[in-house]
FIDO-563459 format. One record per residue: residue number from 1; residue in three letters; x negated, y, z negated of N, C-alpha, C in turn. Coordinates in Angstrom, 1 decimal. Atoms other than C-alpha are relative to their C-alpha. Last residue first. Layout:
[NUM; 'ALA'; [X; Y; Z]; [X; Y; Z]; [X; Y; Z]] ...
end
This chain:
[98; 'UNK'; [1.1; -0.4; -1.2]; [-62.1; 18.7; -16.9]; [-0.2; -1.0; 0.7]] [97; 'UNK'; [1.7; 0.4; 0.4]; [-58.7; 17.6; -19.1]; [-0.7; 0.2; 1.5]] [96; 'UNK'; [1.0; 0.2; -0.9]; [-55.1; 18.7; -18.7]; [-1.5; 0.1; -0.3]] [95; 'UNK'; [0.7; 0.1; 0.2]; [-51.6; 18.8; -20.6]; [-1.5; -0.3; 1.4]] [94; 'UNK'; [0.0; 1.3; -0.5]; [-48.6; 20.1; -19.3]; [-1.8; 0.3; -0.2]] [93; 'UNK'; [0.9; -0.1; -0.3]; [-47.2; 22.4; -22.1]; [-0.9; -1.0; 1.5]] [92; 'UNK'; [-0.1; 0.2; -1.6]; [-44.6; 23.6; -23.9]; [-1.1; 0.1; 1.0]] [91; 'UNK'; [1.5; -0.2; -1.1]; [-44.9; 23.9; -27.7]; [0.6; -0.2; 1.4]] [90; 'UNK'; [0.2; 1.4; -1.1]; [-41.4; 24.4; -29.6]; [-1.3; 0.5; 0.9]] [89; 'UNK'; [0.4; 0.3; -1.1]; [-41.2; 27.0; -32.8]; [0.2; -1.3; 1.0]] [88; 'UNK'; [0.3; 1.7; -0.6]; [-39.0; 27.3; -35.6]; [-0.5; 0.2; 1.4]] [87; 'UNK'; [0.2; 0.7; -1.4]; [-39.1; 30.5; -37.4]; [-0.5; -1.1; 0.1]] [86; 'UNK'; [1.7; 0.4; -0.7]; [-38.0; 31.4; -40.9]; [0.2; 0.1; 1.9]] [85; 'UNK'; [1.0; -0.5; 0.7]; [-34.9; 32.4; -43.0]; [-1.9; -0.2; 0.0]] [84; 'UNK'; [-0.1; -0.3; 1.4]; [-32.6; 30.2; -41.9]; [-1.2; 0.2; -0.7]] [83; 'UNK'; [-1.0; 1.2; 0.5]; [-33.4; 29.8; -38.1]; [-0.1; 0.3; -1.8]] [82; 'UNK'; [0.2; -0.7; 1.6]; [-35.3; 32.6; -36.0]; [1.4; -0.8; -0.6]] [81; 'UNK'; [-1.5; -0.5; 1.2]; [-36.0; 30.8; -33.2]; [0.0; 0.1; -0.9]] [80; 'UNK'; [-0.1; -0.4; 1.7]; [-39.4; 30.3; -30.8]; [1.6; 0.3; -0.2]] [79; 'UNK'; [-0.6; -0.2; -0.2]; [-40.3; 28.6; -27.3]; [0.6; 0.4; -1.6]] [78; 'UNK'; [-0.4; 0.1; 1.3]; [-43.9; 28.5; -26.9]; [1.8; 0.3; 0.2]] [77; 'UNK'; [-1.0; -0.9; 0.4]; [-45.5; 28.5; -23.7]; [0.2; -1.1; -1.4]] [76; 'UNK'; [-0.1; 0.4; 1.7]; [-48.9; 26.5; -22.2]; [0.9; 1.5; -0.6]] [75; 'UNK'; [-1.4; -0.4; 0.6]; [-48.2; 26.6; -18.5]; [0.3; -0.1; -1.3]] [74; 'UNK'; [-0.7; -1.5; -0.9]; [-51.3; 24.7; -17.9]; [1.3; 0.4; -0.1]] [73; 'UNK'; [-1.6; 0.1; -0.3]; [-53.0; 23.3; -20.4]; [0.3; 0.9; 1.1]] [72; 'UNK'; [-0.1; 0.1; -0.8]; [-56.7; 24.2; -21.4]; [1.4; -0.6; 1.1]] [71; 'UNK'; [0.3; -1.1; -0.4]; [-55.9; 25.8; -24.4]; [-1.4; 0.0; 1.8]] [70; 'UNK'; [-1.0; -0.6; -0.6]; [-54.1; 23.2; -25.4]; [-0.1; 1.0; 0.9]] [69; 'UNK'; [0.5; -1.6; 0.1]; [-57.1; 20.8; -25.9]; [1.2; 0.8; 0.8]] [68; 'UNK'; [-0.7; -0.4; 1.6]; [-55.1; 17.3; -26.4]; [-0.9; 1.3; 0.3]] [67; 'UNK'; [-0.8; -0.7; -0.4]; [-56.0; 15.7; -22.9]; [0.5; 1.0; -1.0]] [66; 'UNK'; [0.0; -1.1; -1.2]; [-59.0; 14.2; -23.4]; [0.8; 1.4; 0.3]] [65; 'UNK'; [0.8; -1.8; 0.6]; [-57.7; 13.4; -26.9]; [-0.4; 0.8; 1.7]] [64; 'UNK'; [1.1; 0.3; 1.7]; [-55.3; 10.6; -25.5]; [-0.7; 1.7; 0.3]] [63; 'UNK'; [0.6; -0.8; 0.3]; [-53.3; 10.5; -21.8]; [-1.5; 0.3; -1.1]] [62; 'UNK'; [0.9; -0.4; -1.6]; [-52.0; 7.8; -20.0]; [-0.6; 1.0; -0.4]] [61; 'UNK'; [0.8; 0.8; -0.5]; [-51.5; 6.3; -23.7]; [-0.7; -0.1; 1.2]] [60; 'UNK'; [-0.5; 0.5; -1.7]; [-50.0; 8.9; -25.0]; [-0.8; -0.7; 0.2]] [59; 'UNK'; [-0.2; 1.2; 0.5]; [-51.2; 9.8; -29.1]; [0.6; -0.4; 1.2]] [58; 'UNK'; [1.2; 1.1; 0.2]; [-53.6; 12.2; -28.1]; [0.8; -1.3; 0.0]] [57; 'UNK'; [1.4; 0.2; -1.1]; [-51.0; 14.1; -26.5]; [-0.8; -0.8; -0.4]] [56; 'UNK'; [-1.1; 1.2; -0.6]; [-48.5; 13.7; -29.4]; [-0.6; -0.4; 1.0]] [55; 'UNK'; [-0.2; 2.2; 0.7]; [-51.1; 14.7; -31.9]; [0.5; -0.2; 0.8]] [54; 'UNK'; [0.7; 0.6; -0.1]; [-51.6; 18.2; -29.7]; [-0.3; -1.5; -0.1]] [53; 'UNK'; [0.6; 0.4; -1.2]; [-48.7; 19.2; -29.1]; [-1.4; -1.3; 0.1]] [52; 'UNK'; [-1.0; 1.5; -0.3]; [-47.9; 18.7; -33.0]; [-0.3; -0.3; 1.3]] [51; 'UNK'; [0.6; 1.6; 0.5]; [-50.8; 20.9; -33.5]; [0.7; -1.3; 0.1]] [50; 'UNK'; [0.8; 0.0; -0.3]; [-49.1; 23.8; -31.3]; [-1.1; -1.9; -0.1]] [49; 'UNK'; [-0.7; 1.5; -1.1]; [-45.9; 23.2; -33.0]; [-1.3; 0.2; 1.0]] [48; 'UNK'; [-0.2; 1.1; 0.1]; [-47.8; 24.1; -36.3]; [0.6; -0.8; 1.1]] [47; 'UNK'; [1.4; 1.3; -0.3]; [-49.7; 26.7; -34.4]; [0.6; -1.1; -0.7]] [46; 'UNK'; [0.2; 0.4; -1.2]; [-46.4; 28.5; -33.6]; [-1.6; -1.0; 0.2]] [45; 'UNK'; [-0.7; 1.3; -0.7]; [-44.7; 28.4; -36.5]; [-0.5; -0.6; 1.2]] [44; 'UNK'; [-0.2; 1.0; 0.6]; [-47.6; 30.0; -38.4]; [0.7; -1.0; 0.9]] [43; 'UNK'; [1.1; 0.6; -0.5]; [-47.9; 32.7; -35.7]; [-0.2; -1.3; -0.8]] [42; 'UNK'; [-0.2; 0.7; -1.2]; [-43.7; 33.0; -36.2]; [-1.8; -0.2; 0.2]] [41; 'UNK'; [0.5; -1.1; -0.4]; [-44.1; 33.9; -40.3]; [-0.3; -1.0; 1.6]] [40; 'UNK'; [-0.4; -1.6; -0.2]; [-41.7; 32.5; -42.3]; [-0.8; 0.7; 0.9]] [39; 'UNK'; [1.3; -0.5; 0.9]; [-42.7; 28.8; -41.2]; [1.3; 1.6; 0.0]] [38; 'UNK'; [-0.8; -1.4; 0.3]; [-40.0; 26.4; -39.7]; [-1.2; 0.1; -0.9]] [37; 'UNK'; [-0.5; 0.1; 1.5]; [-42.2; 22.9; -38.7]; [0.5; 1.6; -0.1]] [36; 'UNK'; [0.5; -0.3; 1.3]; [-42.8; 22.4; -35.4]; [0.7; -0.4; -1.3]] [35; 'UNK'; [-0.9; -0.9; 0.6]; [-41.5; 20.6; -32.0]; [-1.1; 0.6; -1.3]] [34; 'UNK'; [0.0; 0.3; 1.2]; [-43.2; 19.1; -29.0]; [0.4; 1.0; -1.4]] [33; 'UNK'; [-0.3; -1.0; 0.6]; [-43.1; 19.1; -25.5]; [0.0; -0.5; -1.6]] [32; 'UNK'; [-0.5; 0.9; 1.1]; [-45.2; 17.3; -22.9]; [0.3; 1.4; -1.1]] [31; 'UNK'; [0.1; -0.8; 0.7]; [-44.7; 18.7; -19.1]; [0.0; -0.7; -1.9]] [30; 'UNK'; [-0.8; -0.6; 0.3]; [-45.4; 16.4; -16.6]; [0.0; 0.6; -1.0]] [29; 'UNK'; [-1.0; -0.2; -0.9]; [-47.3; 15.6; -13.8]; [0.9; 0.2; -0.5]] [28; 'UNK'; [-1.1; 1.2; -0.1]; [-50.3; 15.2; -15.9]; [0.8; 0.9; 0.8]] [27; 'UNK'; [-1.1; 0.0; 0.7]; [-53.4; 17.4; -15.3]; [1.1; -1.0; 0.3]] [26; 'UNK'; [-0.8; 1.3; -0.1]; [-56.7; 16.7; -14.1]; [1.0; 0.3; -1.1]] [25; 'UNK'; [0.0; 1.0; 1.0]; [-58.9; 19.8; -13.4]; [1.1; -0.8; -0.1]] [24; 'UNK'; [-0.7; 0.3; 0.9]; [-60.2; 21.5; -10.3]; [0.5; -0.8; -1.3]] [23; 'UNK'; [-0.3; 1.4; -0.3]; [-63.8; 22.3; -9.7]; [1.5; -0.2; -0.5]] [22; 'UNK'; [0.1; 1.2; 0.8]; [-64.1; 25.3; -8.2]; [0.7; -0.8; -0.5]] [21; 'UNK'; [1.5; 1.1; 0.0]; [-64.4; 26.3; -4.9]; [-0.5; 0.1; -1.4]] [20; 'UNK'; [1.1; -0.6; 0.7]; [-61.9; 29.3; -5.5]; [-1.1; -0.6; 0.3]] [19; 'UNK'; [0.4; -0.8; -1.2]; [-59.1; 27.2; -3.0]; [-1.4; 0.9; -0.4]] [18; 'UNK'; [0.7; -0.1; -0.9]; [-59.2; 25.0; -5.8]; [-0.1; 0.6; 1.0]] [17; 'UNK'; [1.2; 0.5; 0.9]; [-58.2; 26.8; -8.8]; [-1.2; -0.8; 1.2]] [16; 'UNK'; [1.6; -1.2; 0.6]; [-56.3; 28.8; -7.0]; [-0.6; -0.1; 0.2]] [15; 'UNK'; [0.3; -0.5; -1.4]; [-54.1; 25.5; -5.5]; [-0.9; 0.7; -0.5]] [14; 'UNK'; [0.7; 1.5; -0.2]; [-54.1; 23.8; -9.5]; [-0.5; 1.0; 1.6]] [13; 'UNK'; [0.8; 0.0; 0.9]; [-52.3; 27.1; -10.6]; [-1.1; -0.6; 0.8]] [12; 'UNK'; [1.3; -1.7; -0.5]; [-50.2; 27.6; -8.0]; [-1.1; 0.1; -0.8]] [11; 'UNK'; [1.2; 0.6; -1.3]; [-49.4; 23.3; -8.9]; [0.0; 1.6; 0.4]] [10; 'UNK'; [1.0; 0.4; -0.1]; [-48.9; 24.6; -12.3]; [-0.5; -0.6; 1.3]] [9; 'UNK'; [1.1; -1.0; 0.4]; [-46.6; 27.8; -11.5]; [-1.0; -1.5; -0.4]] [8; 'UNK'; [0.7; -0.9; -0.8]; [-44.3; 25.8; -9.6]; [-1.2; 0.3; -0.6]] [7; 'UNK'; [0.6; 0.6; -0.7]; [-44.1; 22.9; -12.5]; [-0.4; 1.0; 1.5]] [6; 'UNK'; [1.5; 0.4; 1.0]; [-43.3; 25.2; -15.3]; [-0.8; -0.8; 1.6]] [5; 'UNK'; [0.8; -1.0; 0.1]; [-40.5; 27.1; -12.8]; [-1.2; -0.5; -0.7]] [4; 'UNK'; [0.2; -0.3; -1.2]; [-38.8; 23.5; -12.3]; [-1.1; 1.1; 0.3]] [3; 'UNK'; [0.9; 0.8; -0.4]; [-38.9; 23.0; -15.8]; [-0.7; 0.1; 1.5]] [2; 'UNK'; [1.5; -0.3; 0.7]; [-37.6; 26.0; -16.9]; [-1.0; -0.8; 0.8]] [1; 'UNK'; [0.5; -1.2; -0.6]; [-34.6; 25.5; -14.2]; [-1.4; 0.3; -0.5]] 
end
């Protein structure tokens, strides 16, 4: 069901973007997810699974660094739990380059 919902909202995304007359940008078709490291403090957890997005992106072969800026992503979520005395984050993301 998430998934389903991640992929609506990037092709509404992608339509917008070009119906605006500008330029769209080149995203994968699927979503790449990646886990953290437990931190006490959930903005911690969330940039370590952040950076893991990132490494795993670079490290795809249909993909690489192009794609590794998160903060061009579409549907970029976080999925957090509060687990023995920390949080554990999950990135959620489908990556995409200009």
């Amino acid at each position: 069901m998430r998934a389903t919902l991640l992929a609506l909202i990037a092709s509404a995304m992608l339509m917008a973007a070009t119906a605006s007359g500008t330029q769209a940008a080149t995203c994968a078709d699927r979503p790449v997810t990646a886990r953290g490291d437990p931190s006490r403090l959930e903005v911690l957890a969330k940039a370590k699974a952040r950076g893991n997005w990132r490494a795993k992106v670079r490290a795809m072969p249909a993909l690489g660094a192009a794609y590794a800026d998160w903060y061009k992503a579409l549907g970029a979520d976080y999925r957090c739990n509060e687990e023995q005395g920390g949080t554990l984050c999950v990135a959620v993301a489908y990556p995409c380059r200009d």
